[in-house]
C-alpha positions as a Python dict, from the first residue, in 0.01 Angstrom:
ca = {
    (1, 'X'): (0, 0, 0),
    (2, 'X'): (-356, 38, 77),
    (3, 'X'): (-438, 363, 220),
    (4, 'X'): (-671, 552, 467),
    (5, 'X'): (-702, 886, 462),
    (6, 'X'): (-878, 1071, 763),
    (7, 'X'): (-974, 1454, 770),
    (8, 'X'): (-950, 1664, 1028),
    (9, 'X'): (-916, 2023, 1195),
    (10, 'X'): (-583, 2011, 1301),
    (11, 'X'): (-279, 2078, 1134),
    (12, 'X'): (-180, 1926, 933),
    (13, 'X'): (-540, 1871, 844),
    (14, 'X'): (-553, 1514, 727),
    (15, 'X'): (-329, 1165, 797),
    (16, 'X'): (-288, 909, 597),
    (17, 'X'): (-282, 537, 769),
    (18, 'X'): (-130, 189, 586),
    (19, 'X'): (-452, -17, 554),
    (20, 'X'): (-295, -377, 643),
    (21, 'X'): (-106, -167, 985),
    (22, 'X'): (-299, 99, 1058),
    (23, 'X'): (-5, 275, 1143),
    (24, 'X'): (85, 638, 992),
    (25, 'X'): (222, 615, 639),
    (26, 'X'): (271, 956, 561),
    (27, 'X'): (465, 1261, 785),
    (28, 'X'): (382, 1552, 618),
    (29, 'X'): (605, 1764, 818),
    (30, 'X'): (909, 1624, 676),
    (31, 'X'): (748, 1774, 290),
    (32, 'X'): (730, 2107, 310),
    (33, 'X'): (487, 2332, 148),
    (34, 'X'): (287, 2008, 70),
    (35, 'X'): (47, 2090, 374),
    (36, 'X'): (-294, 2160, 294),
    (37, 'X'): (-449, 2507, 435),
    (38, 'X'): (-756, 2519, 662),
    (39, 'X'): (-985, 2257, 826),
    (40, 'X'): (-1011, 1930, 641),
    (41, 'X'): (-1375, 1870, 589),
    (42, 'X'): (-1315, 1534, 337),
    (43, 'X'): (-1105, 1316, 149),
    (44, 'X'): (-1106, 1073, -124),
    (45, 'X'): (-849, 830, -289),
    (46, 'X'): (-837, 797, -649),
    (47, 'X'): (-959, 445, -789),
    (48, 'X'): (-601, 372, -897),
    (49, 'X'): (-479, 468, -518),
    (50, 'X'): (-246, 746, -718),
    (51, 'X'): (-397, 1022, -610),
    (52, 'X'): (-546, 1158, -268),
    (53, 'X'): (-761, 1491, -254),
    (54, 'X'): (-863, 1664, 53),
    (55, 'X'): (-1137, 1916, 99),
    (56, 'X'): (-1079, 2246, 295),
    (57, 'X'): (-1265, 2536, 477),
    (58, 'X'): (-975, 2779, 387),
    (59, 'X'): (-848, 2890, 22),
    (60, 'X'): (-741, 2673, -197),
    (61, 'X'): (-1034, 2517, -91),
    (62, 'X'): (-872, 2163, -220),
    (63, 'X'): (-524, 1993, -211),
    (64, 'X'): (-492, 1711, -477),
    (65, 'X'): (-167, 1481, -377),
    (66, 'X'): (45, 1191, -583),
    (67, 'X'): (103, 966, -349),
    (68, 'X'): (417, 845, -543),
    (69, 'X'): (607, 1113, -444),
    (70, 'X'): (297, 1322, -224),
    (71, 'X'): (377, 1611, -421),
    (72, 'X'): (81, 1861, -446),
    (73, 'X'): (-31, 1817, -816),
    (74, 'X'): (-142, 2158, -963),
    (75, 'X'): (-479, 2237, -1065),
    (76, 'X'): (-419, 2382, -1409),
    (77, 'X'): (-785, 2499, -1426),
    (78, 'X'): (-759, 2710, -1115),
    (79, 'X'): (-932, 2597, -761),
    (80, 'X'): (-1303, 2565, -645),
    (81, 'X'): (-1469, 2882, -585),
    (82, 'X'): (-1522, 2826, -186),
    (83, 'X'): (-1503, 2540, 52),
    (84, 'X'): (-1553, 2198, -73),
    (85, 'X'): (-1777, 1979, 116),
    (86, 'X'): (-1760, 1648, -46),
    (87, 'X'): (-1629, 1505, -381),
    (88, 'X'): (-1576, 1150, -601),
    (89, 'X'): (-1354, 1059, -839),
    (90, 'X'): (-1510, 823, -1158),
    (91, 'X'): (-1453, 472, -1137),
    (92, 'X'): (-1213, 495, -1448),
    (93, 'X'): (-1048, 825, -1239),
    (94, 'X'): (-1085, 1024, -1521),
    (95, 'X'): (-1286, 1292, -1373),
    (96, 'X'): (-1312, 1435, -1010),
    (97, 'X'): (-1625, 1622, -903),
    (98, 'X'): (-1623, 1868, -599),
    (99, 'X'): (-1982, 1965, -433),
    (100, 'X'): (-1829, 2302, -275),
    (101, 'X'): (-2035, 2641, -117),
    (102, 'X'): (-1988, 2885, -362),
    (103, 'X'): (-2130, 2930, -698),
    (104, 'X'): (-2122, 2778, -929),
    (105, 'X'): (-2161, 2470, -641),
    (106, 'X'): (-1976, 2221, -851),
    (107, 'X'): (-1655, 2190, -1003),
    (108, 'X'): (-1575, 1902, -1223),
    (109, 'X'): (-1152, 1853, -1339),
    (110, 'X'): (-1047, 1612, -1587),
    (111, 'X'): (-725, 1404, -1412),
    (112, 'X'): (-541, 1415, -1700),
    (113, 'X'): (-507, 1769, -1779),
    (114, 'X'): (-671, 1915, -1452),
    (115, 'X'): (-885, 2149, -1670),
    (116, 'X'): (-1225, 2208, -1565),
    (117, 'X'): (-1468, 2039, -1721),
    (118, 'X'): (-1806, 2208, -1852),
    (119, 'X'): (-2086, 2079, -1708),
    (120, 'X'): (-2393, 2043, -1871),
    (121, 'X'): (-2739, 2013, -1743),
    (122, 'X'): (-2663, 2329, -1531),
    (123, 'X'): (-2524, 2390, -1193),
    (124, 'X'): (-2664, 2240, -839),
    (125, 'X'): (-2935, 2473, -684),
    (126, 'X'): (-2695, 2572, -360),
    (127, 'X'): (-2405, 2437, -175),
    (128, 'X'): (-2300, 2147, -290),
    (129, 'X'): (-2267, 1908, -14),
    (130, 'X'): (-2193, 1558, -119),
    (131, 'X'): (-2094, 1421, -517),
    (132, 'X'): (-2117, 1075, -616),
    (133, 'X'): (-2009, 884, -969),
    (134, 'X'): (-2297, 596, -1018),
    (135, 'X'): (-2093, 251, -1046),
    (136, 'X'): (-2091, 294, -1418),
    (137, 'X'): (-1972, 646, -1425),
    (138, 'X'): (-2245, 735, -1659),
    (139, 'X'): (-2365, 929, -1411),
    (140, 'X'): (-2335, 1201, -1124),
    (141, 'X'): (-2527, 1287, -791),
    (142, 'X'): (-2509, 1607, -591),
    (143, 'X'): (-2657, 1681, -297),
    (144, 'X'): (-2724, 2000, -217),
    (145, 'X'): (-2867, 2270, 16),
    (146, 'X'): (-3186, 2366, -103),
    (147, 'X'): (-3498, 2213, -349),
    (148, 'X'): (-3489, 2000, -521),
    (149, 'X'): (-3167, 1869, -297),
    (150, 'X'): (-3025, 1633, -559),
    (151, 'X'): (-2930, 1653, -911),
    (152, 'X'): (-2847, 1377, -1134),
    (153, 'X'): (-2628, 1471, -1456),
    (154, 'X'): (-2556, 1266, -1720),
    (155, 'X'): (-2193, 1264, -1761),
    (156, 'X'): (-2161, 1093, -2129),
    (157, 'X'): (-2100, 1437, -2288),
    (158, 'X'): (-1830, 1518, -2079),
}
């Protein structure tokens, strides 16, 4: 099934739609404790389609989802440090980077293990606001808050 996933501010903070029917394809209230917490402010769907993440205001900042089963998959590095704001998964999937408000701005998991990866090339200015894998994967845009408002890393080493 192709998917679309939409966030929102209501609960339960984000749907996700069949692509071909547009109709609802998930009903989170019949999967409890899978509900994310807090405003939804974006979502992404892993290149495979086996994964959905969704952004929040409130702590844990994040909700990562199967969609096999739509059980919440646990973060074994521990959660952004405040709310995430935008985020992209590599065209392989084998890394998902969240541009979120608190230092240190970016948080980068490896899909496998969900350990944070270290970043190299330093940390994004301010908030990070938007993260985006180049076609290749070899590399990574954030936008952020304040000068110089985007930084490129070079993701090779990670």
């Amino acid at each position: 099934m192709g998917m679309v996933v939409i966030p929102h501010n209501a609960s339960p903070y984000f749907e996700v739609y069949d692509e071909s029917t547009l109709l609802k394809a998930v009903d989170f209230s019949m999967k409890p404790g899978a509900d994310p917490t807090g405003n939804g402010n974006a979502a992404a769907i892993s290149p495979d389609g086996g994964l959905v993440v969704v952004g929040h205001f409130n702590s844990p900042y994040v909700a990562v989802y199967n969609t096999a089963t739509w059980a919440r998959v646990t973060l074994s590095g521990g959660n952004p440090a405040g709310t995430v704001n935008g985020f992209s998964f590599s065209p392989d999937g084998s890394l998902m980077a969240l541009g979120h408000s608190t230092s240190p701005f970016l948080t980068v998991y490896n899909t496998t293990t969900w350990a944070k990866v270290t970043i190299t090339g330093g940390n994004p200015a301010d908030t990070g606001e938007s993260c985006r894998f180049s076609p290749s994967g070899a590399h990574l845009a954030v936008g952020h808050s304040t000068s110089p408002f985007l930084t490129v890393y070079d993701v090779s080493g990670w």
